[in-house]
N, C-alpha and C positions, 0 to 999 in steps of 0.2 A: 509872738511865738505861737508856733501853729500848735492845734490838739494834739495830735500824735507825740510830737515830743514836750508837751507840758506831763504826760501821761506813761509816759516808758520809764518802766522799773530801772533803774542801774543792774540789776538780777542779769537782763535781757541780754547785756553787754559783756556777759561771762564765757567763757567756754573753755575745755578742757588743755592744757597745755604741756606741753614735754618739753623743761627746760634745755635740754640737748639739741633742740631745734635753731637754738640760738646762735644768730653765726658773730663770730667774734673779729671777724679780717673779711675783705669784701673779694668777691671772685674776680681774678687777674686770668686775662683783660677785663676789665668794668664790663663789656656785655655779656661774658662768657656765661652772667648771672642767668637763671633758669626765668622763663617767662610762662608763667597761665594766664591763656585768654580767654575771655570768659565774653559772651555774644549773646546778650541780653535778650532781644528778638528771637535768634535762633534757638537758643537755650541749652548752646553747644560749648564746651571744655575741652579748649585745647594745650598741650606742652610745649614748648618752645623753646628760645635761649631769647633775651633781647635783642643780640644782635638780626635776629628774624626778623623785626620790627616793621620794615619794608613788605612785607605780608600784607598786615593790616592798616596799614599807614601809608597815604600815597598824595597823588598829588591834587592838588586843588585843601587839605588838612592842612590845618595850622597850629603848629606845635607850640605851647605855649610855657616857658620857662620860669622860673626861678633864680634871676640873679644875686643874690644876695649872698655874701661871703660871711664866713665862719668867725666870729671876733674868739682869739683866745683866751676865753675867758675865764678857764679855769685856775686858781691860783692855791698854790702848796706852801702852806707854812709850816713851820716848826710845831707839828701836832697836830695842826688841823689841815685842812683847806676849806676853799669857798667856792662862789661860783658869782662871777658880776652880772647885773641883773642891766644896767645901764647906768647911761649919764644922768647930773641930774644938771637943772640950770645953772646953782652954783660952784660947777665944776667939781663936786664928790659923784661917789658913784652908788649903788644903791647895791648890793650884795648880800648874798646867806650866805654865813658861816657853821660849820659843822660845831656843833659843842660849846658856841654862843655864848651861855651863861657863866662861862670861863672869864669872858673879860670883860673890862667896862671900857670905859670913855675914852680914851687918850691912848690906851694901847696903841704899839709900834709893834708888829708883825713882820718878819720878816720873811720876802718871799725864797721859795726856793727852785732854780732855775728847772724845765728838763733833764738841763745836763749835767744837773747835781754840782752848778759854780753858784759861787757865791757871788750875783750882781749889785747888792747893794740897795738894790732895788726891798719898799715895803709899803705896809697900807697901814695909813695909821686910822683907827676906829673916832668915829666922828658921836655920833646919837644912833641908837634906835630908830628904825623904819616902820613899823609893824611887825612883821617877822621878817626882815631886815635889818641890817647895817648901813647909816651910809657912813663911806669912808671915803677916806682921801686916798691917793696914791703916789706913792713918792718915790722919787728918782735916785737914784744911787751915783756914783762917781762918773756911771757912763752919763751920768745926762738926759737931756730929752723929756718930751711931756707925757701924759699918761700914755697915750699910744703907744710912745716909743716902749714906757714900759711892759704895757701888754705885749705887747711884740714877743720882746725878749725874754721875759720872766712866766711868762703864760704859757696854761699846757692847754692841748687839744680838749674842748668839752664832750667828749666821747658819752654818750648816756650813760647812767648808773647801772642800767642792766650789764651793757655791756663790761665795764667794767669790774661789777662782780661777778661774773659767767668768765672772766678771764681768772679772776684770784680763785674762782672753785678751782679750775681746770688748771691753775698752777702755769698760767701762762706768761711770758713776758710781754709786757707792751714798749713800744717804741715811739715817741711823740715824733720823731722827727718823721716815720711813716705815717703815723698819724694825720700830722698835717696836712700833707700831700691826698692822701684816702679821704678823710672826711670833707672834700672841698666838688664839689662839682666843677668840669672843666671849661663852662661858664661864664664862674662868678664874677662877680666885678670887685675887685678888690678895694677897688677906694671904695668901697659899699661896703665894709664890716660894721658887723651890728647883728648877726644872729647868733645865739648861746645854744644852736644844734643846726645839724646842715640838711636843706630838703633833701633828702633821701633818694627818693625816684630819682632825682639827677644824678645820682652820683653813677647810674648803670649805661651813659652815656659816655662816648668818646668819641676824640675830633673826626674822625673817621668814620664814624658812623652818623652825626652830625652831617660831614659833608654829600655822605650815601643821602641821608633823607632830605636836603638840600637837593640833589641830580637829579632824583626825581620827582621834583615839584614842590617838595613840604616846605612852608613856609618859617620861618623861626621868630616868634614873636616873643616878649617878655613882659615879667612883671616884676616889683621888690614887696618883699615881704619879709620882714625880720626876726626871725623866730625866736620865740621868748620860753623860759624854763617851763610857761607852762604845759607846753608841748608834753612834759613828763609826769606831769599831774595827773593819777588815777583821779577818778569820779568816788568820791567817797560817800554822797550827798545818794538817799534811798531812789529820789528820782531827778534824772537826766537835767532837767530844768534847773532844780537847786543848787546845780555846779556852778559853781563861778565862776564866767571866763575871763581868760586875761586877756589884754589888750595887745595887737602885735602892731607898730608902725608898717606902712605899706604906700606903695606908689606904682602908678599903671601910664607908661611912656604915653604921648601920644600914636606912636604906632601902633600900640595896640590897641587905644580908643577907635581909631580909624577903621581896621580889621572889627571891631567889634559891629560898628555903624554899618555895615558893606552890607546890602541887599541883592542877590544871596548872600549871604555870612558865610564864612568856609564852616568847615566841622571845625570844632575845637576839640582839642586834643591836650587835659592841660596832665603836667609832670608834676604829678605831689601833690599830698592835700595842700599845703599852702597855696601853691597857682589857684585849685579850686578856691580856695579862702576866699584869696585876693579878686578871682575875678568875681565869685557871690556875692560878695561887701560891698560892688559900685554901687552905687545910689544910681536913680534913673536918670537925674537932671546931671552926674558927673560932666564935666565940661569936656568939648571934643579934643583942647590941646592938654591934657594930662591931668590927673588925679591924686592927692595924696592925703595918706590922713591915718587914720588909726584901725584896727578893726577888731571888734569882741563879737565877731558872729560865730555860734553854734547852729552847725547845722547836722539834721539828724534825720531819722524816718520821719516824711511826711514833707522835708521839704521840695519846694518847684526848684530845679535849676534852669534857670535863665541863661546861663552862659558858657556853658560845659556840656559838650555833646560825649566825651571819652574821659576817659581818665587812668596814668598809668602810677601804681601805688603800690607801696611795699608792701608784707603781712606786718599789723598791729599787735597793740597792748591790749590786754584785757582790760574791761573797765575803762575805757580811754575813748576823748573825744574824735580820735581818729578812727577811732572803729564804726564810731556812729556816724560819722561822717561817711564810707565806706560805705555800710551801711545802708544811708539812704539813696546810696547811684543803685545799690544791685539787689536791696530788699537785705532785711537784716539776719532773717532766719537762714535765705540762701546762701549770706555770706560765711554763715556758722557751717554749714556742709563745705563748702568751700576750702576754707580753714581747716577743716577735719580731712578733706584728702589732701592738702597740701603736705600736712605733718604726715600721712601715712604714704606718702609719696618724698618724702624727703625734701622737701623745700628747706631754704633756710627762711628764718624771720628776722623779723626787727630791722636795725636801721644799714647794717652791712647785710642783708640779709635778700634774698631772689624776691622777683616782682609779678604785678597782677597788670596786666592792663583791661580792662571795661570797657566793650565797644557797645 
């Protein structure tokens, strides 16, 4: 871990917010979203819409993605609900439940569908995890194995902000838009496995996709699965202390090849995760494909080796995405940044307008 970030306060990672900035529905069409470019070199701030994109983005770039599909993983029971963390080898699953200390071992939970039916479907409580459950998941009259049951009995894992910025504002949600909204148009569906959806993709559409395609942009991918900790503020005084969590991840060989190419295209990657994932290769990564785990935190101070751009929503306070952020465009300038985006009307967070970093 390099000095810089053994040594940044959590303080650093603070800045003033207006929760009113919060958007709670994504802007329709998906690029209609507001875009600041912000020109590192130049030291120029520009306004935009995403759909602009083709601006700054042209051809010989290589657009670097985010395959990974949304697992529905949140689950409502009678009083509580929870949120599935993953599989584990002996086929339970590893999940936080709200209000925990309610039950013990052998409880039978019943879940409760979106659409307020009764499936039959429930998770029965296995042991303690650390600050987890695992539990099992069970099948009701329709049948079918856990999948089927997330499937069906699973609601959209929408972030907790957004979901309380809805109950202030007295808002209704709809899971079944939900579903559809929180998914990038993408994703690989047999690829479910992430409990929040990279973001920066979701301000894409086919359409625009195939605009930056006609002229020349290349479309590369990676999978990265993102895990609850995505939502974890930094609670720890300094940045380092935080404990990261582990996300699964896999980089095709198509885009080990793009990565080897001398010249290398600009990369151009969508979402901190793409960054993650393309920062995390190891140097010796082999040329036909790469897969594995990844807890890197990165922050001021770090080199990137494999990210020339990057396009990214506004952050959490206190949040490892900030500092990630952060360190593409300098963490102080990010903070000015952030302050005229709120005095300019940007929206934030995860339905929220984007930044692209050239």
């Amino acid at each position: 871990m390099n000095r810089v970030t053994q040594e940044l306060s959590t303080e650093l990672l603070d800045f003033p917010f207006d929760e009113r900035c919060v958007a709670t529905e994504p802007a329709h069409p998906r690029d209609a979203a507001r875009l600041m470019v912000i020109n590192r070199n130049a030291g120029t701030v520009e306004h935009a819409y995403v759909r602009d994109l083709l601006r700054w983005i042209g051809a010989g770039d290589a657009l670097v993605v985010n395959q990974t599909s949304v697992l529905r993983a949140r689950l409502c029971m009678d009083g509580t609900e929870g949120l599935l963390l993953g599989p584990c080898a002996d086929g339970t699953w590893r999940m936080l439940i709200r209000r925990a200390k309610r039950y013990g071992a052998g409880a039978v939970l019943p879940l409760v569908t979106p659409h307020g039916t009764d499936s039959g479907d429930s998770i029965e409580l296995v042991a303690r995890d650390a600050e987890a459950w695992r539990v099992r998941i069970v099948a009701g009259q329709a049948g079918g194995g856990a999948d089927d049951v997330i499937e069906r009995s699973g609601w959209t894992p929408l972030p907790p902000y957004i979901l309380k910025s809805r109950t202030t504002r007295g808002e209704q949600g709809d899971d079944d838009a939900d579903r559809a909204e929180y998914e990038t148009v993408y994703a690989d569906v047999t690829a479910r496995g992430s409990v929040a959806a990279p973001t920066a993709g979701l301000h894409f559409t086919g359409a625009l996709l195939a605009q930056l395609r006609a002229n020349g942009v290349r479309q590369e991918s990676v999978t990265l699965h993102v895990g609850a900790g995505t939502f974890k503020p930094i609670d720890s005084a300094k940045l380092s202390e935080h404990p990261m969590h582990a996300e699964r991840m896999m980089v095709p060989a198509a885009t080990m090849t793009m990565l080897a190419e001398r010249p290398r295209p600009r990369i151009v990657a969508v979402g901190t995760t793409s960054v993650r994932a393309l920062e995390s290769l190891p140097a010796d990564a082999p040329a036909n494909g790469w897969s594995g785990s990844t807890s890197i935190l990165i922050a001021p101070g770090h080199q990137f080796r494999n990210v020339d751009a990057m396009l990214t929503n506004f952050h959490l306070p206190r949040s490892t995405l900030l500092a990630l952020v952060g360190a593409f465009v300098g963490l102080e300038r990010l903070k000015e940044l952030y302050a005229t985006a709120q005095h300019d009307g940007y929206r934030f967070y995860s339905f929220g307008d984007a930044m692209l970093i050239v």
